[in-house]
C-alpha positions as CSV (number, residue, x, y, z in Angstrom):
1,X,0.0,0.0,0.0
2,X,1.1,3.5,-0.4
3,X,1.5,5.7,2.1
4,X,-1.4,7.7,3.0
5,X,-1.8,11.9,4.2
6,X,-3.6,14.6,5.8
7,X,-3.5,18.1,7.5
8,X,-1.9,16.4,10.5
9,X,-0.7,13.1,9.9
10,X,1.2,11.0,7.2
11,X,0.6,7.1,7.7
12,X,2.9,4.4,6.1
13,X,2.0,0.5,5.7
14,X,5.1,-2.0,6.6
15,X,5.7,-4.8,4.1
16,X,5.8,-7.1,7.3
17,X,2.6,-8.7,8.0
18,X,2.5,-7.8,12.4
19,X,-0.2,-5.6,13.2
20,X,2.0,-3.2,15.2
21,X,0.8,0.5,15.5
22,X,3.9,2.9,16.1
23,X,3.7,6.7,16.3
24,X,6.9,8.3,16.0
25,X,6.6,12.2,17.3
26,X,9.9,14.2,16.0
27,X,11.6,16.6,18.0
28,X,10.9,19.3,15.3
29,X,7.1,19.1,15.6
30,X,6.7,19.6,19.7
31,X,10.1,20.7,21.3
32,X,9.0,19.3,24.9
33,X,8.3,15.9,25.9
34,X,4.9,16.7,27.4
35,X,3.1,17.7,24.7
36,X,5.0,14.4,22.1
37,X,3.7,12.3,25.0
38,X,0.2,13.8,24.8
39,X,0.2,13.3,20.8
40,X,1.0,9.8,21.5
41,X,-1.4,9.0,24.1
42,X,-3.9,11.0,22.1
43,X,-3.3,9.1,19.0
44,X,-3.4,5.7,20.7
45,X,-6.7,6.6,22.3
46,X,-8.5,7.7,18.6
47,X,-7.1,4.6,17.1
48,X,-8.5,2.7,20.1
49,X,-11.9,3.8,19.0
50,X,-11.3,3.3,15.4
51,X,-11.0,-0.6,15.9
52,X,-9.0,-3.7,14.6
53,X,-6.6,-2.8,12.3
54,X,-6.0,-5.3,9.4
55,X,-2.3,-4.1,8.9
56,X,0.3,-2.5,10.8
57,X,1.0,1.0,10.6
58,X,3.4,3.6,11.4
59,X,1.7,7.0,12.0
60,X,4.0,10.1,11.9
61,X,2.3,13.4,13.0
62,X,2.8,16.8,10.5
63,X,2.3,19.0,13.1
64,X,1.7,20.0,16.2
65,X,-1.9,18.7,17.5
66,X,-1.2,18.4,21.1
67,X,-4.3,20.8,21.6
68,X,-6.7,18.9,19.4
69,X,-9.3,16.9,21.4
70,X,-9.3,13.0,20.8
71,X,-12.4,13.3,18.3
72,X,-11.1,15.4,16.3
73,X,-7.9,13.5,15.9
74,X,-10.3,10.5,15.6
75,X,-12.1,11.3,12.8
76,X,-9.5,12.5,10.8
77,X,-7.3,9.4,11.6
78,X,-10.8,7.5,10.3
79,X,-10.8,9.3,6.9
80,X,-7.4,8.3,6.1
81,X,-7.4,4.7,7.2
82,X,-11.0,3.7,6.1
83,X,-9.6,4.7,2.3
């Protein structure tokens, strides 16, 4: 599968056939560790809510959306992945 993009996020699909979900938050997009720990806990939580996931995928944030609220990052991580 090709990878897959948004405002906020840019997903990629492993060749490997696990079902591991990892988020990788870079330095560049939120400086402290607080707020790349809230876009990882947020993240987890809407994908939570999105279900099973048939594949793995690694999920790389564009910006900063520690101050977006769970739905919101919900349904736009639904849009993408329900391609």
């Amino acid at each position: 599968m090709f990878p897959r993009s948004s405002k906020n996020f840019l997903i990629k699909f492993p060749k490997s056939k696990t079902r591991n979900v990892t988020i990788v938050v870079k330095k560049a997009i939120a400086k402290n560790a607080v707020d790349r720990n809230r876009i990882k806990r947020i993240t987890r939580e809407a994908l939570k809510k999105i279900g099973d996931l048939e594949t793995g995928i690694v999920l790389i944030p564009k910006n900063n959306i520690a101050k977006l609220k769970t739905q919101e990052v919900y349904e736009e991580l639904r849009k993408i992945i329900k391609k």
